[in-house]
N, C-alpha and C positions, 0 to 999 in steps of 0.2 A: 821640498818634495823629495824622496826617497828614490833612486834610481832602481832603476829593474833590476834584479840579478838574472845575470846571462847563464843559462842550466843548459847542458846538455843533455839529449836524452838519448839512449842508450836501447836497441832494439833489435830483432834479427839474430845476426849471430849463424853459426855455422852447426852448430847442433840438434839433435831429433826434437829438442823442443822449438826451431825456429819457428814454426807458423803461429806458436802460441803466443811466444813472444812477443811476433809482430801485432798480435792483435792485441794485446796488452801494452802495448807501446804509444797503440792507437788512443786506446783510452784511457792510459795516463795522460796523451795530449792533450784529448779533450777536458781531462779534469781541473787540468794544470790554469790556475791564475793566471789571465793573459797581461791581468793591469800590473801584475807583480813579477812576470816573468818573462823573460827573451828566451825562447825556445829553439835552440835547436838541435835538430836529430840526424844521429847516424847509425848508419849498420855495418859495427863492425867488420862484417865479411866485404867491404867494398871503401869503407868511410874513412880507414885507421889513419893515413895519411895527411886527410883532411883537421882527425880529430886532432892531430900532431900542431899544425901549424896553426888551430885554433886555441891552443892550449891557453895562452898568455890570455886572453879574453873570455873566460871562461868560469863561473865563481863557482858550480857545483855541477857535478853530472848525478843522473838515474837512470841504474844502472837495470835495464830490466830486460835481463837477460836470461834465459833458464839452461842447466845441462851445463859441459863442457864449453870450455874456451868463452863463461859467462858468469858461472855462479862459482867456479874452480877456484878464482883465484887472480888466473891470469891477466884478465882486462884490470881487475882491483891494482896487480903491483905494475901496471902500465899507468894506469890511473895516478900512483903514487910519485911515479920516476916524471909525470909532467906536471905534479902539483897541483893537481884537482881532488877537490874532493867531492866524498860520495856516499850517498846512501848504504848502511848495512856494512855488513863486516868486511875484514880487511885482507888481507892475503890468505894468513893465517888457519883464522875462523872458517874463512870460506871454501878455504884445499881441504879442511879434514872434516869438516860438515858434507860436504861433497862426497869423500870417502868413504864408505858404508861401516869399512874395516875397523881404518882410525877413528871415529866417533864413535862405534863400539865400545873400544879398547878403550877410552876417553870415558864413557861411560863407566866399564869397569871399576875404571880405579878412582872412579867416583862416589861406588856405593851404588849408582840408579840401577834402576831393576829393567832388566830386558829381558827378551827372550834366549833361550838357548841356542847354538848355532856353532857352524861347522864353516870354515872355507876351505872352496875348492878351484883349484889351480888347472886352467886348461892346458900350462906345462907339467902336469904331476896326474892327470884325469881323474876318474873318480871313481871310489868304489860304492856302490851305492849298498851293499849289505853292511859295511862297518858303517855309513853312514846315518841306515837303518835302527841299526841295534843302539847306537848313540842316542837319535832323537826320537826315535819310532814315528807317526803317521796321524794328523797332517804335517805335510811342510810347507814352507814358502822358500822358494829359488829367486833369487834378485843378484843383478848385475853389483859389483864392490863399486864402481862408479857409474851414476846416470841418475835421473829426478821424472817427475809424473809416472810413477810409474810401469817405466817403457821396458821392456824385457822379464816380466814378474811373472812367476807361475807358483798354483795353486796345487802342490803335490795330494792327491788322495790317495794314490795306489803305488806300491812299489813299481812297478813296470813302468810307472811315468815319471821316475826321478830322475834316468840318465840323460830322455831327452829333453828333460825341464831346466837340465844344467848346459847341455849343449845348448838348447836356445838362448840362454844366459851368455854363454861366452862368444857367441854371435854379438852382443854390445859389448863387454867387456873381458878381457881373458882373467880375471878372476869372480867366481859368484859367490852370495853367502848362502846357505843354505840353513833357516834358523826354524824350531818350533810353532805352527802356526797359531797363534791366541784366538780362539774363538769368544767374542764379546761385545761387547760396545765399543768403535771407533769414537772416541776421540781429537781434537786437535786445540791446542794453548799458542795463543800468540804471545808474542813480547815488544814491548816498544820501551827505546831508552837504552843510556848509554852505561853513566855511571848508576844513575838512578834506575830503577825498571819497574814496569805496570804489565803487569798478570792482564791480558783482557779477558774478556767473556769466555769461557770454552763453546766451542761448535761439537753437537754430535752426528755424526754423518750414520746416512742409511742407504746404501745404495739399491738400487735397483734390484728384485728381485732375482732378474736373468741375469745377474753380475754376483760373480762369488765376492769381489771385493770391488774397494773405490780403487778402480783400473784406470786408466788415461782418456775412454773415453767418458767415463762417469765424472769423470773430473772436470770435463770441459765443455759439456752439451748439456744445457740448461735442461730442467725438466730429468732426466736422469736419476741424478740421488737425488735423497731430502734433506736438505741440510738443518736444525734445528739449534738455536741461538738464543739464549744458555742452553748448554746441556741440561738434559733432564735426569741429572744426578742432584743427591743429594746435598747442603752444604759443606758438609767435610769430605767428601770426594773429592767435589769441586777444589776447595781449597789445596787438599793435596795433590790434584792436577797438575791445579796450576803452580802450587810449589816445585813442581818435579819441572816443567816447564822453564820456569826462573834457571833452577839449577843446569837443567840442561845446555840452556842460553851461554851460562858462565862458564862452564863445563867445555864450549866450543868455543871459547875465546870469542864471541859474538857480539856483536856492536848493531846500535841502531835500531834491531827488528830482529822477528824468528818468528818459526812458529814449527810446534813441536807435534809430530803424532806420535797416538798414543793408543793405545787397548785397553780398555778395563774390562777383566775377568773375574764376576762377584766383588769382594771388595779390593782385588791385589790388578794395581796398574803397571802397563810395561811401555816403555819406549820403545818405540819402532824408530823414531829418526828427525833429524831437525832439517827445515828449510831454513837458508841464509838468504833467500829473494822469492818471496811465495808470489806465487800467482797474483797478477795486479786486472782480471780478468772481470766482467760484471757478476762471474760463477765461483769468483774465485772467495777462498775462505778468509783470508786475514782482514781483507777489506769488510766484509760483513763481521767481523768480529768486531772492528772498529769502528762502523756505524751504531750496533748496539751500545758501545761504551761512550756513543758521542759525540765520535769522529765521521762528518760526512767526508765522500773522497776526496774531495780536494783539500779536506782540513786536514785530512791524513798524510797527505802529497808534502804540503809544509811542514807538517810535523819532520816528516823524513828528513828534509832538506835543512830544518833546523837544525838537529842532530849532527847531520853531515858538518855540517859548521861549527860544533858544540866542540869549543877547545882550541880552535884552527887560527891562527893568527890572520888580519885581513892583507888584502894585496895593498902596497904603499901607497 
C-alpha cells in the first residue's frame, strides 16, 4: 500500500487578495484526496514558523496564494531554501509575471503583441497631455505590481487620467498606463512543465454595469458569463492558445498559467499572465480544466505531479 503524501497547503497570506485566497484554500481542501493526502494548512501571515519546523515531513506544498508576499516569488524561494516542493512556477517566473513592467518587456523581446503603454512613476508624476498625445483615449491605468484586478481604472476622458493614476499609486508607486483594446476578452490556461497542453480557451462577458472583468466580477458568481470554448473560430483559437504556450515560456513558467487576452477583429493582444489563477468555484482555469477532462481534484494531482516531476525523492 502506498503511503499518503504529506502536502501542505498554503492560504491567507497578507495581501489585498487574502480573503480570496482563504476561500480558495478552502476548496482546494475540500477537493484534495483525503485517501491520498495528509493535509496540512497554513497561513503564512501567522504559520511561517510552524511551516519551518514542519519542513523535513513534508513532500509537496500548494501554494495558493494570490498578490504579494504569495504569487511574487517570495514564499516560492522560502519554499526552495527548506526543500519543499511546489505547485507552479518558481522564484523567477513568478517575481516578473507578478511585475506588470517586466513581463511586458519579456513580452517585447519576444515578438508577442500587446498593447501600447506608458509607465508612470509616482516619484517622476505625470503629465497626462504628453501622455495623451502618445496613446490618445481609452486607457487603462493598473498598478506595475498587484492581481484581481485591484487598483484598475477605465480612462474615458482626459480629466480622469491624473486621478486614475493617483488611485494607481495608492497600490503601487509605479502604474502602467497602456491602450485600452476594446473586444473580446479572452483567457488560455497552461498546464505542464517540460511538455505543455494549451486547455480550452474561456470567453468572458461581464456584466453589463461593469466596463470590465473587475475584482468584483471576478469573484461573485452570477456576475460575468463565462463561456468554455470560446466562441472563436478554429484558427483564432489555435493562435490563442499558441500565444498562451509562448507566453507561459516567455515567463519562465512551470506547472500552470493562464494568460489574458483581448481579441480585436482578427489581431490578439496580451494583457498579462497569472502564475497561481484563482482555484475558486468562479474561478477560470479550473473550468477550463473540467472542459478538457480534468474534474478538481484530478486537477489538484495533476498539480502536485508536476511539483514532483524531476525532484529526486526524500531517502
Amino acid at each position: 500500500m502506498t503511503s499518503k503524501l504529506t502536502i501542505a497547503l498554503l492560504s491567507g497570506g497578507a495581501s489585498s487578495e487574502r480573503e480570496v485566497s482563504l476561500d480558495s484554500g478552502d476548496q482546494v481542501y475540500e477537493a484534495l484526496n483525503k485517501a491520498k493526502y495528509d493535509i496540512r494548512r497554513y497561513d503564512p501571515t501567522t504559520d511561517l514558523v510552524r511551516l519551518v519546523n514542519d519542513a523535513p515531513g513534508i513532500d509537496a506544498a500548494l501554494i495558493i496564494l494570490h498578490g504579494a508576499f504569495g504569487e511574487d516569488g517570495t514564499v516560492q524561494g522560502l519554499l526552495d531554501l527548506l526543500g519543499i516542493p511546489y505547485q507552479g512556477s518558481g522564484v523567477l517566473g513568478s517575481a516578473v509575471a507578478m511585475n506588470k513592467l517586466a513581463a511586458k518587456q519579456l513580452y517585447e523581446q519576444a515578438g508577442l503583441p500587446i498593447p501600447a503603454y506608458v509607465v508612470s512613476r509616482r516619484s517622476e508624476g505625470i503629465d497626462p497631455e504628453a501622455v495623451l498625445n502618445r496613446l490618445g483615449l481609452p486607457l487603462v491605468v493598473k498598478p506595475v505590481v498587484g492581481g484581481s484586478s485591484v487598483g484598475i481604472t477605465i480612462v474615458r476622458h482626459a480629466e480622469m487620467l491624473r486621478k486614475a493614476v493617483e488611485a494607481g499609486w495608492e497600490h503601487d508607486p509605479a502604474v502602467l498606463i497602456e491602450t485600452f483594446i476594446p473586444g473580446i476578452e479572452i483567457t488560455g490556461g497552461v498546464i505542464g512543465n517540460e511538455a505543455l497542453e494549451a486547455l480550452p480557451l474561456i470567453e468572458i462577458i461581464p456584466d453589463k454595469s461593469r466596463e470590465f472583468f473587475d475584482y468584483t466580477a471576478k469573484y461573485t458568481p452570477g456576475v460575468s458569463e463565462e463561456i468554455c470554448p470560446a466562441r472563436i473560430d478554429p484558427e483564432l483559437t489555435a493562435e490563442a492558445q499558441r500565444l498562451a504556450l509562448q507566453a507561459h515560456r516567455t515567463l519562465f513558467c512551470r506547472g500552470y498559467s493562464r494568460t489574458d487576452m483581448m481579441l480585436r477583429g482578427r489581431d490578439i493582444f496580451i494583457l498579462e499572465t497569472n502564475t497561481i489563477p484563482g482555484m475558486t468555484a468562479t474561478s477560470l482555469l479550473p473550468r477550463a480544466a473540467r472542459t478538457a477532462g480534468y474534474s478538481f481534484g484530478r486537477l489538484l494531482d495533476r498539480l502536485i505531479e508536476l511539483s514532483l516531476e524531476g525532484r529526486p525523492g526524500r531517502g
